[in-house]
Predicted model as a PDB file, atoms N, CA, C, CB and O in Angstrom, pLDDT in the B-factor column:
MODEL        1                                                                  
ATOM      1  N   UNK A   1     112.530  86.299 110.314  1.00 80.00           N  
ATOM      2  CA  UNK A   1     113.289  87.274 111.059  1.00 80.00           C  
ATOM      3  C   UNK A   1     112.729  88.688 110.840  1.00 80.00           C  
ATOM      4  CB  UNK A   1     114.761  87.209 110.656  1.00 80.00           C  
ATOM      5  O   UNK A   1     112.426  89.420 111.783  1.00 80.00           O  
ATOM      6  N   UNK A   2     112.623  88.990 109.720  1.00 88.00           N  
ATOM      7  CA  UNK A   2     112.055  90.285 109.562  1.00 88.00           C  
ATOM      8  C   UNK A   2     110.535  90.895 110.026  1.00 88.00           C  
ATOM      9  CB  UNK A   2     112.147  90.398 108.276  1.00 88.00           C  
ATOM     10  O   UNK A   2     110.174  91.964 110.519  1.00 88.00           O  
ATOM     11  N   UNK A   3     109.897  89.762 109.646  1.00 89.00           N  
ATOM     12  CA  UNK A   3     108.323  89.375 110.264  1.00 89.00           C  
ATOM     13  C   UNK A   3     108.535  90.050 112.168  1.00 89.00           C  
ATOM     14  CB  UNK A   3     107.986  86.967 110.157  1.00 89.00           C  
ATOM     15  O   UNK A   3     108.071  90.963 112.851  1.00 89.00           O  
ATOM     16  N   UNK A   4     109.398  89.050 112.313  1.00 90.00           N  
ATOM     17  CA  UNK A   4     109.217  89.134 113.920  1.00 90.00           C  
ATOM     18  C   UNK A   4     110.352  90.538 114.466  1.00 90.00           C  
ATOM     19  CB  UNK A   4     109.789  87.302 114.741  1.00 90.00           C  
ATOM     20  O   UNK A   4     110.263  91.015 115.598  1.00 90.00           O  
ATOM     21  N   UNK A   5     111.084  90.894 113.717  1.00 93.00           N  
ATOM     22  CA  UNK A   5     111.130  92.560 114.311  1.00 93.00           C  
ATOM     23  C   UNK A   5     110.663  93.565 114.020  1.00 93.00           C  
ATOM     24  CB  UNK A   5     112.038  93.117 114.324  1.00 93.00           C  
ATOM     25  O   UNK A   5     110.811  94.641 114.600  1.00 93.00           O  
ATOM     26  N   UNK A   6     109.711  93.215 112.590  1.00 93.00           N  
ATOM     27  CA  UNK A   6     108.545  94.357 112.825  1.00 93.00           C  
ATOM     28  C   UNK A   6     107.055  94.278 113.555  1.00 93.00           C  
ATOM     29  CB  UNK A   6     108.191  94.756 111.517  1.00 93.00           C  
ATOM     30  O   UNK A   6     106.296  95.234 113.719  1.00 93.00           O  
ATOM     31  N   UNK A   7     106.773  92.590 114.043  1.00 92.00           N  
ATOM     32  CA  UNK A   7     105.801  92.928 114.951  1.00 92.00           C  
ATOM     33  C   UNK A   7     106.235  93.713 116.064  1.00 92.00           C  
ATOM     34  CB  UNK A   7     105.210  91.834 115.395  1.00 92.00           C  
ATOM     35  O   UNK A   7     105.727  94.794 116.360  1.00 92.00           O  
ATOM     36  N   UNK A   8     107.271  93.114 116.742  1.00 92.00           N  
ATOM     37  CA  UNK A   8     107.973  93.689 118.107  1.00 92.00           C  
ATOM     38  C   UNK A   8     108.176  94.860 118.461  1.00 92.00           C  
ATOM     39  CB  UNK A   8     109.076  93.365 118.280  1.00 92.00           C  
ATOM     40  O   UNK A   8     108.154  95.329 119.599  1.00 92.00           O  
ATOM     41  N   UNK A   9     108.512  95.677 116.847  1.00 93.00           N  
ATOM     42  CA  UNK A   9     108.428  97.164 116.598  1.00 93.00           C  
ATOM     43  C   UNK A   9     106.786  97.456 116.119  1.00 93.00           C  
ATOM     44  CB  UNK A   9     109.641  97.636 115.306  1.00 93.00           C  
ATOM     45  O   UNK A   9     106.469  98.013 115.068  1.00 93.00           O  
ATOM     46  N   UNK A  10     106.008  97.031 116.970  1.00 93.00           N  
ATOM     47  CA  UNK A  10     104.567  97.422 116.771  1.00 93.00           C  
ATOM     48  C   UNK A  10     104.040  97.158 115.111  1.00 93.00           C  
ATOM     49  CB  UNK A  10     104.442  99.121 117.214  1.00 93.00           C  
ATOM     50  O   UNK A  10     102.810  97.135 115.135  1.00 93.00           O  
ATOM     51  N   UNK A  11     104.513  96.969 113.812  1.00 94.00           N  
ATOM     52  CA  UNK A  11     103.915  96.911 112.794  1.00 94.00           C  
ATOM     53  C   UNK A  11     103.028  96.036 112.440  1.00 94.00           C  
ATOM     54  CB  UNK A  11     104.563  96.948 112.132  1.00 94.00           C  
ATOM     55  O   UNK A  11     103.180  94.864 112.786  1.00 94.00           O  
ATOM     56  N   UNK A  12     102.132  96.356 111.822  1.00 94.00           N  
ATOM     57  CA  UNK A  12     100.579  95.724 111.892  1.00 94.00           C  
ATOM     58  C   UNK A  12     101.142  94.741 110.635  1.00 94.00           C  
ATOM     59  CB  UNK A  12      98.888  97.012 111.515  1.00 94.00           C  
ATOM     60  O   UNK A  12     101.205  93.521 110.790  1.00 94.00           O  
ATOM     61  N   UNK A  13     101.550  95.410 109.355  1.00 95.00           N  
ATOM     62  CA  UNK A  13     101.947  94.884 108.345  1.00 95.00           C  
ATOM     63  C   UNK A  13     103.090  95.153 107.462  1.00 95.00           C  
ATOM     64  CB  UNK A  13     101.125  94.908 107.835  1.00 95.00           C  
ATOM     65  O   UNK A  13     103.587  96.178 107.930  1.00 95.00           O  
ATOM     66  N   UNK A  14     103.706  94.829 106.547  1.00 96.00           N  
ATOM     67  CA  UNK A  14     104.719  94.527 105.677  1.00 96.00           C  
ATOM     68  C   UNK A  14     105.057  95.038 104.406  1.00 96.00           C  
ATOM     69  CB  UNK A  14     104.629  93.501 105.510  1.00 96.00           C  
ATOM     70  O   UNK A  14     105.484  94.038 103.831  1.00 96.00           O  
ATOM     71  N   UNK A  15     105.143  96.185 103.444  1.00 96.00           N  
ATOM     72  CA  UNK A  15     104.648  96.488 102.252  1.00 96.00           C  
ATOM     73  C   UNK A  15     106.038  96.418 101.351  1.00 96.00           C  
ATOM     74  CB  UNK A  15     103.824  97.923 102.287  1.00 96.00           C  
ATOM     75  O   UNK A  15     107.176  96.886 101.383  1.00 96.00           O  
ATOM     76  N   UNK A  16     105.284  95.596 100.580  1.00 97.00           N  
ATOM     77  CA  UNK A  16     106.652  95.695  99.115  1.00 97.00           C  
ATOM     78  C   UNK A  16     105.965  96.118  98.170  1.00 97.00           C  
ATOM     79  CB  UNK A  16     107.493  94.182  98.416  1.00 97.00           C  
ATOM     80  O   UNK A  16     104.788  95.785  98.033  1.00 97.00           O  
ATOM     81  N   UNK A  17     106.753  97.145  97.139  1.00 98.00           N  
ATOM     82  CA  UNK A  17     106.618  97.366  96.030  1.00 98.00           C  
ATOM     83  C   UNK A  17     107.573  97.113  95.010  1.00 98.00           C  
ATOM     84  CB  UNK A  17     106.319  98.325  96.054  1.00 98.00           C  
ATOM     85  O   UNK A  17     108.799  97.162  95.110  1.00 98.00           O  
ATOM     86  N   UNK A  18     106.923  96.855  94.080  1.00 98.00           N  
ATOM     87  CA  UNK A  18     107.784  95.675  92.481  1.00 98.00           C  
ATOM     88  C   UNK A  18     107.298  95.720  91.215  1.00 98.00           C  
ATOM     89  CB  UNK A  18     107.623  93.891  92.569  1.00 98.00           C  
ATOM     90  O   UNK A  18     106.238  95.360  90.703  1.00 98.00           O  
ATOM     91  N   UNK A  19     108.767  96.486  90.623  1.00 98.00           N  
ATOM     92  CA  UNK A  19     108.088  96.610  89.244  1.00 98.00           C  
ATOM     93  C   UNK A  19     107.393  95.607  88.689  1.00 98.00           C  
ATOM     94  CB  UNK A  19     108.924  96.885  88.313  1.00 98.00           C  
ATOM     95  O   UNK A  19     107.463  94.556  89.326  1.00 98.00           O  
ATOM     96  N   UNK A  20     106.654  95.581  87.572  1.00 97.00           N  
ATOM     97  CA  UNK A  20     105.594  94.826  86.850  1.00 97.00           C  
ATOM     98  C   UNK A  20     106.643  93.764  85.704  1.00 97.00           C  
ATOM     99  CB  UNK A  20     104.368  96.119  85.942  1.00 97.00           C  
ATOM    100  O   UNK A  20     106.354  92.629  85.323  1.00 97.00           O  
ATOM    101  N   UNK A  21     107.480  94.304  85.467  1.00 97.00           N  
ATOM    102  CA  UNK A  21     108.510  93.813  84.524  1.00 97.00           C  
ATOM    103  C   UNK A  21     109.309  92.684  85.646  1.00 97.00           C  
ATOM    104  CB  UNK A  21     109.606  95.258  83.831  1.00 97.00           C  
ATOM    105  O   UNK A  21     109.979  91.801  85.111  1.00 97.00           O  
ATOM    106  N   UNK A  22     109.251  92.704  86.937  1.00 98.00           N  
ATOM    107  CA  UNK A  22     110.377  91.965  87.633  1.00 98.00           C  
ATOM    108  C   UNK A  22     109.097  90.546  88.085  1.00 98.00           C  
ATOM    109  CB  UNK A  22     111.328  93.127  89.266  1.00 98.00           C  
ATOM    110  O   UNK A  22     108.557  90.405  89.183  1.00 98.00           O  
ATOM    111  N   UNK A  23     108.892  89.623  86.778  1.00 98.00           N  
ATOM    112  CA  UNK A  23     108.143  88.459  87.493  1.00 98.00           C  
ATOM    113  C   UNK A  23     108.753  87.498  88.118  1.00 98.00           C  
ATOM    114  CB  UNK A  23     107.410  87.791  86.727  1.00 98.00           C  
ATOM    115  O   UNK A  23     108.031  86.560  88.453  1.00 98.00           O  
ATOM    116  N   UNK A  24     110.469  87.402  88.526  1.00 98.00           N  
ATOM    117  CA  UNK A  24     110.573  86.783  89.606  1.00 98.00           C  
ATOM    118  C   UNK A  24     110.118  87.074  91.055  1.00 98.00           C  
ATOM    119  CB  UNK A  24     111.585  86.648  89.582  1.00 98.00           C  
ATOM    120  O   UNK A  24     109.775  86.264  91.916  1.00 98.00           O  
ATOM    121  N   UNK A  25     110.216  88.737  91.137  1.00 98.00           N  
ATOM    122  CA  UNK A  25     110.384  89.027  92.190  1.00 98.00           C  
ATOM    123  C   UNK A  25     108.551  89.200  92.679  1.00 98.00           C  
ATOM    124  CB  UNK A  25     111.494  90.270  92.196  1.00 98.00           C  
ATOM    125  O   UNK A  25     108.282  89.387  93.866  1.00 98.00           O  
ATOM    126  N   UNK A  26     107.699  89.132  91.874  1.00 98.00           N  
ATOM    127  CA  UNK A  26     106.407  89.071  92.389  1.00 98.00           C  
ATOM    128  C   UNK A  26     106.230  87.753  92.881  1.00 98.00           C  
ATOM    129  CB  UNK A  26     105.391  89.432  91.429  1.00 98.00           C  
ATOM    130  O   UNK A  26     105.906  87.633  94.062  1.00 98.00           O  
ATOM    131  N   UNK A  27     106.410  86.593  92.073  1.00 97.00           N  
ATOM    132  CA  UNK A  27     106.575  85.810  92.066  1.00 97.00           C  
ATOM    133  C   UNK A  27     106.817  85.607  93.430  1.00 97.00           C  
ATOM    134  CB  UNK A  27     107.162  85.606  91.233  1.00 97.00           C  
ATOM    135  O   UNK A  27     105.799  85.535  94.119  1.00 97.00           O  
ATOM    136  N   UNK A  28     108.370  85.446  94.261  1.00 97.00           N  
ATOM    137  CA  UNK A  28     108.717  85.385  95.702  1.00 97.00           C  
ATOM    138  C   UNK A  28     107.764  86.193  96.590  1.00 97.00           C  
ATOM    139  CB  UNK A  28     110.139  85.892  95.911  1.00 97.00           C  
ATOM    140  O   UNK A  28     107.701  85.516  97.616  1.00 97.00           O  
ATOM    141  N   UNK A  29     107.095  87.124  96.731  1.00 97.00           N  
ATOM    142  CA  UNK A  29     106.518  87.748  97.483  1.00 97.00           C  
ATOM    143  C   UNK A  29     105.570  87.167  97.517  1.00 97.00           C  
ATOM    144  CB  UNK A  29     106.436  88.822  97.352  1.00 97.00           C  
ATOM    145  O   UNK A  29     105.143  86.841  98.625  1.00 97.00           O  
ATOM    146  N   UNK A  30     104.831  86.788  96.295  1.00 97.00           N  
ATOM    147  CA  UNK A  30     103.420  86.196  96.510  1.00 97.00           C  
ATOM    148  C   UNK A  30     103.882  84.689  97.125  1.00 97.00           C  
ATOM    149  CB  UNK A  30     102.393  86.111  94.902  1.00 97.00           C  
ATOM    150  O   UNK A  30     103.244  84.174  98.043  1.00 97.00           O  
ATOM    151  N   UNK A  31     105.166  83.986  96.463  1.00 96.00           N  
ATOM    152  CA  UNK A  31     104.887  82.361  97.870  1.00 96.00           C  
ATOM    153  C   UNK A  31     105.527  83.100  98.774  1.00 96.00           C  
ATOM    154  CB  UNK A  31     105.844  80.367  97.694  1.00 96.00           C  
ATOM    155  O   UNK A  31     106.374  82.352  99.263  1.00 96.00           O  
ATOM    156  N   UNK A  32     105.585  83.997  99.197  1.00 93.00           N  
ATOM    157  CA  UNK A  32     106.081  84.397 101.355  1.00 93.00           C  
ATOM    158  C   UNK A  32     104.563  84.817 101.793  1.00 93.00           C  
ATOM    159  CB  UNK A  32     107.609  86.433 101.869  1.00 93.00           C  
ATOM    160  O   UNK A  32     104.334  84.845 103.002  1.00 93.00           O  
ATOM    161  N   UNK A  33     103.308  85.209 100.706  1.00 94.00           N  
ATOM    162  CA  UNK A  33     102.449  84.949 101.330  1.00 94.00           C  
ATOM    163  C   UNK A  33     101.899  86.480 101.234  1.00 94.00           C  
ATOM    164  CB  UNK A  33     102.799  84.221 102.586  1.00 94.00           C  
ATOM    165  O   UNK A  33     101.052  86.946 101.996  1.00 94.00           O  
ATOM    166  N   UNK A  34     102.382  87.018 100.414  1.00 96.00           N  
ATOM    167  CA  UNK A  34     102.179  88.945 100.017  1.00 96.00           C  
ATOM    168  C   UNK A  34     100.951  88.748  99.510  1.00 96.00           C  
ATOM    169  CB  UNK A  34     103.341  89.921  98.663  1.00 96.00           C  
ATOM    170  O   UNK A  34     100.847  87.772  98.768  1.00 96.00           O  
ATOM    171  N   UNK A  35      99.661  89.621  99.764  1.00 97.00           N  
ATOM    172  CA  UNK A  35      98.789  89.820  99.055  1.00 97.00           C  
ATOM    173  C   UNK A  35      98.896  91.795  98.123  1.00 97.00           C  
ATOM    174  CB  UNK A  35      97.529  89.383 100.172  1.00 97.00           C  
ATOM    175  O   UNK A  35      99.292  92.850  98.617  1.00 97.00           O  
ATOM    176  N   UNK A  36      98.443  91.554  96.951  1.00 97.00           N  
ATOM    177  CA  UNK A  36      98.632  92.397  95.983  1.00 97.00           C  
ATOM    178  C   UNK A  36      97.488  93.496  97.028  1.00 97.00           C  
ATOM    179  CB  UNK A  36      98.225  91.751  94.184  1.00 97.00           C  
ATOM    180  O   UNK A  36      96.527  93.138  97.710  1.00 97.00           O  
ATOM    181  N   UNK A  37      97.898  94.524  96.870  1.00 96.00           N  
ATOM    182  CA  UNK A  37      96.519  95.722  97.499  1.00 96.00           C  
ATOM    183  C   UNK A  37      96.800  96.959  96.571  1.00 96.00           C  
ATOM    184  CB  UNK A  37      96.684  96.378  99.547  1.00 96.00           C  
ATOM    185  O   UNK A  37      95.828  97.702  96.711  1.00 96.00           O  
ATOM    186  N   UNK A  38      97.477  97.379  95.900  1.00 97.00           N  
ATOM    187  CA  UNK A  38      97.683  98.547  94.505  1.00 97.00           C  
ATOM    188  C   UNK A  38      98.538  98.224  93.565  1.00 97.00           C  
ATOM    189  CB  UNK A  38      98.241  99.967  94.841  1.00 97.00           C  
ATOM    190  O   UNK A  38      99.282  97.255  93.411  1.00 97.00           O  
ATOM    191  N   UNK A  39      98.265  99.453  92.779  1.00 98.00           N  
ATOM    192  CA  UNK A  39      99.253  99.050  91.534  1.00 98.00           C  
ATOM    193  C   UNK A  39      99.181 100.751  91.301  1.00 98.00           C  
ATOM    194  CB  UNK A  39      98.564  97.715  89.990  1.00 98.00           C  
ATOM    195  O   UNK A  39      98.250 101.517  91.551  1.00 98.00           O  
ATOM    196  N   UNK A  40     100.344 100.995  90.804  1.00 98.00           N  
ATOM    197  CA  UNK A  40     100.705 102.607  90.738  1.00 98.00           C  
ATOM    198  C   UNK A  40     100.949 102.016  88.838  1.00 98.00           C  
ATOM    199  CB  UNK A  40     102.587 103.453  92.082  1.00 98.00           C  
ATOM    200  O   UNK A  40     101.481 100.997  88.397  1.00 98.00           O  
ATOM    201  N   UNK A  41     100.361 103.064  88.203  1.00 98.00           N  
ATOM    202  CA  UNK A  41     100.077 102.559  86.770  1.00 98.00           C  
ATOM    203  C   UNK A  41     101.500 103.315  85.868  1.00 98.00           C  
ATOM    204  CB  UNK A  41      98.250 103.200  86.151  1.00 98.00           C  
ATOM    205  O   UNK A  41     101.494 104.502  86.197  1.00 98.00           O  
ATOM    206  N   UNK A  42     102.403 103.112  85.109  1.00 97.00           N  
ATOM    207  CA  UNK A  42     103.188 104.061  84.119  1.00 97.00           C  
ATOM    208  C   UNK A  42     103.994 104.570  85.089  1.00 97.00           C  
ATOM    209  CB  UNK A  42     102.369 105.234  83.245  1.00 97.00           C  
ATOM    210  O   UNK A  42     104.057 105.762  84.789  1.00 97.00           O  
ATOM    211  N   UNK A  43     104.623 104.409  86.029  1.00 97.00           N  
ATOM    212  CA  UNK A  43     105.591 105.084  86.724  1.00 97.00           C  
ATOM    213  C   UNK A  43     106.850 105.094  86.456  1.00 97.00           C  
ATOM    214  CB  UNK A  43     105.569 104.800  87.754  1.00 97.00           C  
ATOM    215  O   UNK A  43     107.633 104.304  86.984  1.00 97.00           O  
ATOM    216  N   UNK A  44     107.310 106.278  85.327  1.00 97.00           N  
ATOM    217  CA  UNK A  44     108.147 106.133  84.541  1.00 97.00           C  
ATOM    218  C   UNK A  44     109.559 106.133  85.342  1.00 97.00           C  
ATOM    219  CB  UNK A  44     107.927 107.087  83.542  1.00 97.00           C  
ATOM    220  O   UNK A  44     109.735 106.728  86.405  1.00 97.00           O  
ATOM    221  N   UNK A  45     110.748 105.200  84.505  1.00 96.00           N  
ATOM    222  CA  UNK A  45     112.185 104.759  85.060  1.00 96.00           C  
ATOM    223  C   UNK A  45     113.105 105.987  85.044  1.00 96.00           C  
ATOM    224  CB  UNK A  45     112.896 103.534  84.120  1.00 96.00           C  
ATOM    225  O   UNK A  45     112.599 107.098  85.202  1.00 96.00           O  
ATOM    226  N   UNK A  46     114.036 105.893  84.916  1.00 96.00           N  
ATOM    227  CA  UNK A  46     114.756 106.928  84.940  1.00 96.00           C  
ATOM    228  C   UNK A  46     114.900 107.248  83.217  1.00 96.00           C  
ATOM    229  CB  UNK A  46     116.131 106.618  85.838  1.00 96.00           C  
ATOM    230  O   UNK A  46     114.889 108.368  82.706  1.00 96.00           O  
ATOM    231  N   UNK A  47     114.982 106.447  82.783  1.00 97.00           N  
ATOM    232  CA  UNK A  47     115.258 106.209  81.201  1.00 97.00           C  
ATOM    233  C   UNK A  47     113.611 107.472  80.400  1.00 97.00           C  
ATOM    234  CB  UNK A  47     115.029 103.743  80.761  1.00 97.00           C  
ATOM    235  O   UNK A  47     113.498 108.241  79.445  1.00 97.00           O  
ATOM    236  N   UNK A  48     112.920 107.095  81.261  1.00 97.00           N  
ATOM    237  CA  UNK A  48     111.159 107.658  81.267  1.00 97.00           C  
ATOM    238  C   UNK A  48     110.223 106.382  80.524  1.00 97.00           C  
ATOM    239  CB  UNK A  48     110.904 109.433  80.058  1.00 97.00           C  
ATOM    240  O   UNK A  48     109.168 106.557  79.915  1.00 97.00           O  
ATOM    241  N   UNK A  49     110.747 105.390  80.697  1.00 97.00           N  
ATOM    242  CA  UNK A  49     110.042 104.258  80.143  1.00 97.00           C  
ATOM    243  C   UNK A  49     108.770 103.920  81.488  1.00 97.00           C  
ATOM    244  CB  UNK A  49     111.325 102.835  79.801  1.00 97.00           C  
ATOM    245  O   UNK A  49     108.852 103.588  82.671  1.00 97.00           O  
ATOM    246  N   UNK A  50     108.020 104.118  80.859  1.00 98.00           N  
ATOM    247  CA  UNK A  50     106.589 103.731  82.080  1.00 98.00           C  
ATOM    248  C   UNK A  50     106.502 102.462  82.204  1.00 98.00           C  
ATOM    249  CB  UNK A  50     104.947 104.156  81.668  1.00 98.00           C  
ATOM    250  O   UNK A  50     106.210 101.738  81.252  1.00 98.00           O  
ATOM    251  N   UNK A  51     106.824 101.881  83.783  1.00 98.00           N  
ATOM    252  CA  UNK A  51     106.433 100.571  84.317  1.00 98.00           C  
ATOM    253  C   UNK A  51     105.871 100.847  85.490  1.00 98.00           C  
ATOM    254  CB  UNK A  51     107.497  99.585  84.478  1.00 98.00           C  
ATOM    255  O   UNK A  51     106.090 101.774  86.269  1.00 98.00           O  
ATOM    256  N   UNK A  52     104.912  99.702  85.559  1.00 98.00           N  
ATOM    257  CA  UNK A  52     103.696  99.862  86.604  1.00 98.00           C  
ATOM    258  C   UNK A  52     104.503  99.053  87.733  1.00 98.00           C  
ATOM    259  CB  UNK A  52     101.971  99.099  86.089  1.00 98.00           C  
ATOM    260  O   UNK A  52     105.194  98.083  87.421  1.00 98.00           O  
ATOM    261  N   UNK A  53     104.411  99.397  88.764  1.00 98.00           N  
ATOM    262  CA  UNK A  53     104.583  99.515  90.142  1.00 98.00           C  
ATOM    263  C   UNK A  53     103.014  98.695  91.031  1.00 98.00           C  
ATOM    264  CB  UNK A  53     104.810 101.374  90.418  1.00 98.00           C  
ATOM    265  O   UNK A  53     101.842  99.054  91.134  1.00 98.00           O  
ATOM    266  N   UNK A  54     103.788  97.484  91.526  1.00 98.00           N  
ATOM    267  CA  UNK A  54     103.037  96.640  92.058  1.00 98.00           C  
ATOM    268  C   UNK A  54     103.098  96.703  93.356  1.00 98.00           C  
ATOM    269  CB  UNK A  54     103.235  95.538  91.657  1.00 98.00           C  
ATOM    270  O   UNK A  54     104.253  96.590  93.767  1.00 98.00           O  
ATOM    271  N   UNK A  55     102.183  96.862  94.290  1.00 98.00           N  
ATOM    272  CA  UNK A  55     102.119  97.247  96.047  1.00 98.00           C  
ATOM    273  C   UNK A  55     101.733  95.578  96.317  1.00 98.00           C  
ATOM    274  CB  UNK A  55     100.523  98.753  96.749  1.00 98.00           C  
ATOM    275  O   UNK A  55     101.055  94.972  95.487  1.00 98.00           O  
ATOM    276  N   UNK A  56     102.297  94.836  97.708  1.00 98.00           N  
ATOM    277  CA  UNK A  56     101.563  93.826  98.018  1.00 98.00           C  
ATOM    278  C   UNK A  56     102.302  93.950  99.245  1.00 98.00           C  
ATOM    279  CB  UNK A  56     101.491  92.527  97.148  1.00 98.00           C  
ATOM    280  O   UNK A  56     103.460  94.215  99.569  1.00 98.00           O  
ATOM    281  N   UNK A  57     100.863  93.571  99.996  1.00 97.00           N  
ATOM    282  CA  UNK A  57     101.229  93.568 101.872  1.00 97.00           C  
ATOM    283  C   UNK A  57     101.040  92.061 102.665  1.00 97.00           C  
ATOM    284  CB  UNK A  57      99.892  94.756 102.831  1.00 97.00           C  
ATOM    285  O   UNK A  57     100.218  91.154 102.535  1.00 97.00           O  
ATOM    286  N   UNK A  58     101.879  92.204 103.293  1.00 96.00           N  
ATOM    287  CA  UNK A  58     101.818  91.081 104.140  1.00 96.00           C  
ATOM    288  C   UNK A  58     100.982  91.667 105.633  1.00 96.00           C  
ATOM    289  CB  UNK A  58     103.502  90.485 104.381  1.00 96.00           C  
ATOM    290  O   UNK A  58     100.921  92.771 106.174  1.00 96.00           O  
ATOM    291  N   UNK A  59     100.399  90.298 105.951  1.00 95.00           N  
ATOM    292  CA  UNK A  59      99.610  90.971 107.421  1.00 95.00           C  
ATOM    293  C   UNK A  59     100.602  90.199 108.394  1.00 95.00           C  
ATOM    294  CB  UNK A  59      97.582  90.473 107.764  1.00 95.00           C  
ATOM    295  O   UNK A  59     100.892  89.023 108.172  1.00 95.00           O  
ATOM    296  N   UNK A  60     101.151  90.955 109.565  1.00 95.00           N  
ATOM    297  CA  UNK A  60     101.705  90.234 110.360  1.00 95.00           C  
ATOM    298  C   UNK A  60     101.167  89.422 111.238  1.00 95.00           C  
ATOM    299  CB  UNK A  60     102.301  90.797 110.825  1.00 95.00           C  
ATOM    300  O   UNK A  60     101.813  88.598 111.886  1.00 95.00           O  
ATOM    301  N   UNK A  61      99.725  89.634 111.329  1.00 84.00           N  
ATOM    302  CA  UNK A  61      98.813  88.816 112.173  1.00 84.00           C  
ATOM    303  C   UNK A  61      99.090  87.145 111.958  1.00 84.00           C  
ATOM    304  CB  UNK A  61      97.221  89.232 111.749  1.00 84.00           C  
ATOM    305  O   UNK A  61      98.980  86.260 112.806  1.00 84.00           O  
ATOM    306  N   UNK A  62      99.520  87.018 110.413  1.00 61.00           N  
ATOM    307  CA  UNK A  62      99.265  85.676 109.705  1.00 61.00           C  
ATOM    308  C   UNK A  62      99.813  84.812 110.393  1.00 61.00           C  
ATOM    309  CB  UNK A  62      99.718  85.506 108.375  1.00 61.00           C  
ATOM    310  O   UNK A  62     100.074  85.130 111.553  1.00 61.00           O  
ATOM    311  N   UNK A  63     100.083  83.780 110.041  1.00 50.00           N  
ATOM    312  CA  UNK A  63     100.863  82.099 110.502  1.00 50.00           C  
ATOM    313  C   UNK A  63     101.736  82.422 109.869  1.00 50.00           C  
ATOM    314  CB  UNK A  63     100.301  80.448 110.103  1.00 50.00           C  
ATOM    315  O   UNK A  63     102.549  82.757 110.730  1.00 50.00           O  
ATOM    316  N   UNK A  64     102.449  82.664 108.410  1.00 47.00           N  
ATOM    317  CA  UNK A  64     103.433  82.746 108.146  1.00 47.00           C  
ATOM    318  C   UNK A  64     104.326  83.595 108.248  1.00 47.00           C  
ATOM    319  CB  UNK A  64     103.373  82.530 107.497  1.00 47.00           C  
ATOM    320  O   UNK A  64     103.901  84.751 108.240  1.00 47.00           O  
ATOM    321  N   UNK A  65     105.799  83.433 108.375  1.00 47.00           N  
ATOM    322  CA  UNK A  65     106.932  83.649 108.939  1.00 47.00           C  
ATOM    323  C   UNK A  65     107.429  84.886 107.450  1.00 47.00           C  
ATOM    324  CB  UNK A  65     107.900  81.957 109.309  1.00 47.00           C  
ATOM    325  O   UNK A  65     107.303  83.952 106.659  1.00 47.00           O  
ATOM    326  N   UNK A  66     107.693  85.645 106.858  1.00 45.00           N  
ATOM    327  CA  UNK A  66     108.908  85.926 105.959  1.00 45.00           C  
ATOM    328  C   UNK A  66     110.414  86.452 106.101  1.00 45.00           C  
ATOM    329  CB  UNK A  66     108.484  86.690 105.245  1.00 45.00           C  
ATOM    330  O   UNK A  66     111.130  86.551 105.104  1.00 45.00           O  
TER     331      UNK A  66                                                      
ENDMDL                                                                          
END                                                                             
């Protein structure tokens, strides 16, 4: 669903970002088919505890649906 109202709304691709500490949630992105493209390094919390910040894009071109 989301896939198909951002092609419709012209988007080429998909971008999530996820802390480094959250390995479920990389985890799900990478099986919907997310490929990793940055990583923002020490991007401190509110607390100022530095966690790295994971970028991964989906291409909407793909076969798969997310």
């Amino acid at each position: 669903m989301t896939a198909e109202t951002a092609r419709s709304m012209g988007f080429a691709t998909i971008n999530a970002t996820i802390r480094a500490d959250n390995v479920p949630g990389l985890g799900y992105y990478s099986r919907m088919g997310f490929q990793e493209h940055s990583v923002a390094h020490g991007v401190p919390l509110r607390d100022g505890t530095p966690v790295d910040r994971i970028s991964k894009r989906y291409d909407l071109k793909g076969e798969m649906e997310c």
